[in-house]
C-alpha positions in Angstrom: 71.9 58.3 285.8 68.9 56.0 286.3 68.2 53.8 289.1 68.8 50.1 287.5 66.1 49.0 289.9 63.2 51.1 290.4 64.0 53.9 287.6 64.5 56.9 289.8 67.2 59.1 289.2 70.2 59.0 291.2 72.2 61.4 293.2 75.5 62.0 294.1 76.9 61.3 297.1 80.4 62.6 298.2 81.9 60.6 301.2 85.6 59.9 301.9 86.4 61.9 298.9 84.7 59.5 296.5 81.7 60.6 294.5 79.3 57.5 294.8 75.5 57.7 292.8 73.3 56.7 295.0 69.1 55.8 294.8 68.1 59.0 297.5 64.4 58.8 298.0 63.7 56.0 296.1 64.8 52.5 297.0 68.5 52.7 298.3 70.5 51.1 296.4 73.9 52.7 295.6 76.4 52.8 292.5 80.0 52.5 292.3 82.4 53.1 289.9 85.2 50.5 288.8 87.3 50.5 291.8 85.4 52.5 294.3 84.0 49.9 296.1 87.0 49.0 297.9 87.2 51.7 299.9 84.0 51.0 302.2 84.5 47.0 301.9 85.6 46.1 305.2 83.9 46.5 308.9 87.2 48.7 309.5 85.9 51.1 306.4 82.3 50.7 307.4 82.1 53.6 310.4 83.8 55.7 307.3 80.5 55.2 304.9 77.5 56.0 307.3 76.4 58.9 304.6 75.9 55.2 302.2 74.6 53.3 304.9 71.9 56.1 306.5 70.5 56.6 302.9 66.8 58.2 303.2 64.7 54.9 301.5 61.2 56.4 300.7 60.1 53.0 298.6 60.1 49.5 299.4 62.5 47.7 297.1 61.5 46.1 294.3 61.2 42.3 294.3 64.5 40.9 293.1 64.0 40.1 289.2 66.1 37.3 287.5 66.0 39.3 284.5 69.8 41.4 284.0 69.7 45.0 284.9 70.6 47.8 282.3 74.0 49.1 284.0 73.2 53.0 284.8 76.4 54.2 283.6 76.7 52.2 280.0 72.9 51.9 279.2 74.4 49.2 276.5 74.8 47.0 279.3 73.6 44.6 281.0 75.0 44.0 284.4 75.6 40.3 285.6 75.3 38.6 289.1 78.4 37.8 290.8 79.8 36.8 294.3 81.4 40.0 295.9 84.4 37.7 297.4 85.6 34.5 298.1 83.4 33.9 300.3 80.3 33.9 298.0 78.0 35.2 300.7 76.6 38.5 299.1 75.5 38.5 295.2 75.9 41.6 293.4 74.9 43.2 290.4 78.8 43.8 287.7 79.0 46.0 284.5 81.3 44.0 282.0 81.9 47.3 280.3 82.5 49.9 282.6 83.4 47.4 285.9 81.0 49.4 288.1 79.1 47.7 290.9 75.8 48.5 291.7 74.9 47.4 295.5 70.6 47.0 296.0 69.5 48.1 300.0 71.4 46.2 302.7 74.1 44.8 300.6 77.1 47.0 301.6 76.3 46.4 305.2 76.5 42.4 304.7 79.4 42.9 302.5 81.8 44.9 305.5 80.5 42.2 308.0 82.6 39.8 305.9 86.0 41.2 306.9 86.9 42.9 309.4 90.2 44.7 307.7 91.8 44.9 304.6 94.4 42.3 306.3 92.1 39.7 307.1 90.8 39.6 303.9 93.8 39.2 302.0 94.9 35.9 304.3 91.4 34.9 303.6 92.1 35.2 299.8 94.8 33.6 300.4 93.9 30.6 302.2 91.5 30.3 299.4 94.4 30.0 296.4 96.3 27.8 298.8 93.5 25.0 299.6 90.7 25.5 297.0 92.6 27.0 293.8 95.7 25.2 294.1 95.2 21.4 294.5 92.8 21.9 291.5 95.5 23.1 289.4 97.5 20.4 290.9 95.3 18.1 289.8 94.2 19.5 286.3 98.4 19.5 285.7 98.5 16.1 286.6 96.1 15.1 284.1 97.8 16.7 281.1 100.5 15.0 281.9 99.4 11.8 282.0 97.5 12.6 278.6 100.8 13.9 277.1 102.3 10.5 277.9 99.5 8.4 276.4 99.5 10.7 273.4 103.3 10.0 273.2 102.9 6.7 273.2 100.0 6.6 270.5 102.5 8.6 267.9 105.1 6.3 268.8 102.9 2.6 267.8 100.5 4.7 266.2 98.5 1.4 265.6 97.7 0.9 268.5 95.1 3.4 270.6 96.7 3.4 273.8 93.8 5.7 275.1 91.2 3.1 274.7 93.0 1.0 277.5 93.8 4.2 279.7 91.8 7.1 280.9 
């Protein structure tokens, strides 16, 4: 495979029994496959993944481009930008085909700072649902129903357009 961001060719890197690609010599940046980051998310993973985090970076990396990246695995592909959790502090780079993640220089180090175990970041996901996610379905529900009503209404004096008066 091929380096999505400065066109080297990527190793393999075995650690924790997971076979990672990685950008060895060239400008860091490291592969996973669907799933695979999960294992080295967290600070309590992070003393686990030193082989990913020690990687030998012989070039600078490249400026960041806002043009999408050709996913290494697919080639078809073009990986989008996304938030790597909740808490939309680190933007990475997703295949919508295979679901692999590739992570430029510095990014898997930011993104175990975020939690510190596995446990903290599922009350954190869901303290999101609970006071972000939730009211706004709440809310969206709420509206239906009123709509429902008016369109009720409207069918039942259908000369009348209720939803003129009402919003």
């Amino acid at each position: 495979m091929t380096c999505p961001s400065c066109s080297k060719s990527l190793q393999k890197l075995e650690t924790r029994g997971i076979e990672v690609d990685a950008c060895s010599g060239g400008c860091g940046g490291i592969w996973f496959d669907q799933r695979e980051l999960d294992a080295f998310d967290s600070a309590q993973e992070a003393a686990d993944a030193g082989a990913l985090i020690g990687l030998r970076i012989q070039a600078p990396p490249p400026a960041p481009s806002t043009e999408p990246r050709p996913c290494p695995k697919c080639v078809k592909y073009k990986m989008q930008k996304r938030f790597s959790c909740i808490k939309r502090a680190v933007e990475i780079d997703s295949c919508p085909g295979c679901g692999g993640i590739w992570l430029d220089p510095g990014e898997l180090i930011r993104i175990q700072a975020l939690w510190k175990t596995d446990a903290d970041r599922a009350r954190g996901v869901e303290e999101f649902f609970t006071n972000d996610i939730m009211p706004q379905f709440q809310a969206e529900r709420e509206r239906l129903q009123r709509e429902n009503v008016v369109a009720k209404i409207e069918r039942a004096i259908g000369f009348v357009r209720i939803s003129k008066f009402f919003k």
